[in-house]
N, C-alpha and C positions, 0 to 999 in steps of 0.2 A: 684508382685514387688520383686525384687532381694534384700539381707544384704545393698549392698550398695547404695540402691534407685534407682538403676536407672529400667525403663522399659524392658522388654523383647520383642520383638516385633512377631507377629504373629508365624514364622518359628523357631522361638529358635533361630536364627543365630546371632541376634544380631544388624544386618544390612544386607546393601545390600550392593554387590559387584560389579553391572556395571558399578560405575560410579570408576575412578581409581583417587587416592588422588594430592592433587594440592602442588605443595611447593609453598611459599608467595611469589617468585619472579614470577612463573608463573600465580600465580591468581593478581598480581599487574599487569603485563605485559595485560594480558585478561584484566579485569576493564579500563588498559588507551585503547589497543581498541576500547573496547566498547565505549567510551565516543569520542572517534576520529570519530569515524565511525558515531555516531550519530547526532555531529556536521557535520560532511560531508552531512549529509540527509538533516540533517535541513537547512544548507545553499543552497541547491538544491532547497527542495519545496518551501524556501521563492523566492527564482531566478525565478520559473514557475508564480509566482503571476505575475510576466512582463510578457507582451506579448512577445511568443517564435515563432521567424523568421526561425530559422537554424533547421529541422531537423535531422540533422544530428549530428548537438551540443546537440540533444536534447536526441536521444538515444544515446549518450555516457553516459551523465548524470542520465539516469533512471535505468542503469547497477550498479548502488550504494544503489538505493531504493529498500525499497520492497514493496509490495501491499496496505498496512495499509499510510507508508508517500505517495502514488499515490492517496489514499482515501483521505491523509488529502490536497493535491493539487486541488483535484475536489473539495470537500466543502471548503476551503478559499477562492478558486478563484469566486467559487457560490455568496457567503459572497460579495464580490466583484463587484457583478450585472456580472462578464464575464461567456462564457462558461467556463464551466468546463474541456473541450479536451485542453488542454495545446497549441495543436496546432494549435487551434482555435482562432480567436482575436475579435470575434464576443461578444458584448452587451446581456446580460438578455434582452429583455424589457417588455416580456409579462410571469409573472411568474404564472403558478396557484395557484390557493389558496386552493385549494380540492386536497386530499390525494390517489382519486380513479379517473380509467376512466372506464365508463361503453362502451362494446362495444357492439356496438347492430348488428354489423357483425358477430361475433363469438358468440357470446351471453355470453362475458366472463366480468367480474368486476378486473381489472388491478390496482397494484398497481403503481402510478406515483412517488411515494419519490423520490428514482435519479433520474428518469429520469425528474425533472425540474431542474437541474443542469446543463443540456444542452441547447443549443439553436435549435436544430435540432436532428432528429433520428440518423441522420447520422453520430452527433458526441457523440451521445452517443452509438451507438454499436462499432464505433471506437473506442474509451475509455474505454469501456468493452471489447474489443478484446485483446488492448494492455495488459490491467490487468488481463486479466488471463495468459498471457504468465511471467506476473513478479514471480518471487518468495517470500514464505512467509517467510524465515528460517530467524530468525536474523543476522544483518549485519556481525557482528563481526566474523561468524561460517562461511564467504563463502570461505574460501581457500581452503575449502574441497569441494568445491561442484563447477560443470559447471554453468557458467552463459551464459543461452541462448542468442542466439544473435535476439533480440527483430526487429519485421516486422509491418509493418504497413499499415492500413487496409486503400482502395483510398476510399477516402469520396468523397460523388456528393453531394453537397448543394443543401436540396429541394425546 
């Protein structure tokens, strides 16, 4: 420890220099942001708990979220007894209660957790298709970064 208390940190330097210093308008400016941006989400994933007609309205919409509020649309809408593919308007009705599926074709032990969030296969790899195409970076940071233009996988109801 250093005369005046304070620590030294590993390198002697003192600190680290990648991150470059903020004046308090620009870090008040960031925090309203962040808190704009995250109401915009939140008003989104409440709006998918409705059943969504317009795809089109729909991936405009999902160009504001990122992967984490798309998780949190799959599991409310779950909560909900619907499918969890937003674009889906399809009922729970036959939910399992087991955690695993044994498959005795492959001779493999699957895990089912999402995938009873869906009503079909079909709209759960559609769901998972879109979600990997979202992004994970926080909202606030995307003016730097390309926002893919999100595709969508044709679902056959089996």
């Amino acid at each position: 420890m250093e005369a005046t208390g304070r620590t030294r940190s590993r390198s002697g330097s003192g600190g680290s220099k990648r991150y470059k210093k903020l004046s308090k308008e620009q870090l008040l400016l960031t925090i309203k942001k962040k808190k704009e941006c995250n109401a915009k989400a939140q008003s989104i994933v409440e709006s998918m708990l409705d059943p969504v007609d317009d795809s089109s309205d729909f991936l405009l919409k999902i160009k504001d979220i990122n992967q984490c509020h798309y998780q949190d649309i799959i599991e409310e809408r779950a909560l909900l007894k619907l499918c969890g593919y937003p674009l889906c308007n399809e009922k729970l009705t036959e939910i399992p209660t087991k955690q695993y599926h044994i498959s005795t074709k492959t001779n493999r032990v699957y895990d089912i957790t999402e995938r009873k969030n869906f009503c079909t296969n079909s709209c759960f790899k559609a769901s998972n298709y879109l979600k990997e195409q979202m992004l994970t970076s926080p909202l606030w940071l995307r003016e730097q970064e390309i926002i893919p233009e999100f595709k969508l996988l044709d679902i056959n109801k089996d």
